[in-house]
N, C-alpha and C positions, 0 to 999 in steps of 0.2 A: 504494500500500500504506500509505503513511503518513496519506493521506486515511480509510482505512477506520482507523486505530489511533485515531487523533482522535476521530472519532466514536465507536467503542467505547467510548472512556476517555472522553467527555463523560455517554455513556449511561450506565454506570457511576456517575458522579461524580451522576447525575440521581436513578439508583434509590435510591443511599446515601442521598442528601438525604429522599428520597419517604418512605422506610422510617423514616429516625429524625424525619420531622415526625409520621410517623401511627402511634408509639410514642409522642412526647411527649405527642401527644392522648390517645391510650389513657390512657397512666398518668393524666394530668391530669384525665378525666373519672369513674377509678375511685371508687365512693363511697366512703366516710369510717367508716360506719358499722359498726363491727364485731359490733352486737346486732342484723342482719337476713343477716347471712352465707349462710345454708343455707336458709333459710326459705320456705315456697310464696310468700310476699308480696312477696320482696324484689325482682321485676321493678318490680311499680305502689312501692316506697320507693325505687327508681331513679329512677322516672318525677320522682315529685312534686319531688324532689331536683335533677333536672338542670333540669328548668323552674324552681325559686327559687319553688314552690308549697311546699312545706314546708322545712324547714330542720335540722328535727331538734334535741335538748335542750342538747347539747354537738357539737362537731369529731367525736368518736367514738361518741357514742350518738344514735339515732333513737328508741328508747322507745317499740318499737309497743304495749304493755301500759299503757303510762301512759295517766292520763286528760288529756283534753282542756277547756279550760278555755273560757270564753266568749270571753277576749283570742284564744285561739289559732284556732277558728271562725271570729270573724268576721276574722281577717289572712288566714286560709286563703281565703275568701269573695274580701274584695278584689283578692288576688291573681288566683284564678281570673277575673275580671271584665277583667282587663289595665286595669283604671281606672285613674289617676295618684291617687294616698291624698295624695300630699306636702302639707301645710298645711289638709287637712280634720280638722284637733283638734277633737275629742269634750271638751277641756278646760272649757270654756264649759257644754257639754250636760249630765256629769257631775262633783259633786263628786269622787267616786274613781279619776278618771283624770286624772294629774298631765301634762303638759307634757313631750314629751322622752321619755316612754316608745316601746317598741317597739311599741307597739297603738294609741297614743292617734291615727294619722293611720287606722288601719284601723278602730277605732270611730269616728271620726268619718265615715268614708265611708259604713259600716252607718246611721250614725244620717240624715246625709242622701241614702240611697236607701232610705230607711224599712227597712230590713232588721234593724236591734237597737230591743230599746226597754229603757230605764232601769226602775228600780223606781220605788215613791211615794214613796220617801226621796232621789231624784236621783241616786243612786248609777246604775251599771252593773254592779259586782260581776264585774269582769275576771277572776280566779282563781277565780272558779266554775266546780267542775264543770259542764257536759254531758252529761246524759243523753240517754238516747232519750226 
């Protein structure tokens, strides 16, 4: 009898454990974003989000309304490629992408798989809108 209490209370002490590791997950993978809550879109702003394909403007906002900028394209780009961006600087390519920026390794990668091109003035113009 003491044998079966054992094992009860081990199974137990297993389920507790099971239950609060796949709560800590839960909570931990909840997005962040409180400006796609309700919205028909906010499964694929999950998606991009838990892959580290988008990232969104702040901790609390994704800004599906805002416009998208050339920097933000082509980081979108690289990402979805799984390429390693690290130390492909676009710094050399254009004058207007400084060293150290959050884009300058993901225009660099765009620029060496021909996927961005500069203007005639060397620039790239990273905070350029995106149109269709």
């Amino acid at each position: 009898m003491k044998k079966i209490a054992r094992i009860v209370s081990s199974l137990a002490v297993l389920l507790a454990l099971t239950v609060t590791s796949l709560l800590t997950v839960s909570a931990e993978s909840k997005m962040p974003f409180s400006d796609v809550e309700n919205d028909w879109y906010y499964s694929a702003v999950e998606y991009v989000w838990q892959h580290g394909i988008m990232r969104g403007v702040s901790e609390k906002r994704f800004s599906p309304f805002g416009l998208t900028t050339r920097a933000e394209i082509v980081t979108i780009l690289s990402r979805l490629s799984e390429d390693k961006t690290d130390g492909m600087s676009a710094s050399q390519s254009f004058k207007d992408v400084v060293v150290g920026e959050w884009y300058t390794d993901p225009v660099g990668w765009g620029v060496a798989n021909k996927i961005v091109n500069g203007y005639e003035d060397n620039t790239f113009r990273p905070d350029l809108p995106v149109s269709r």
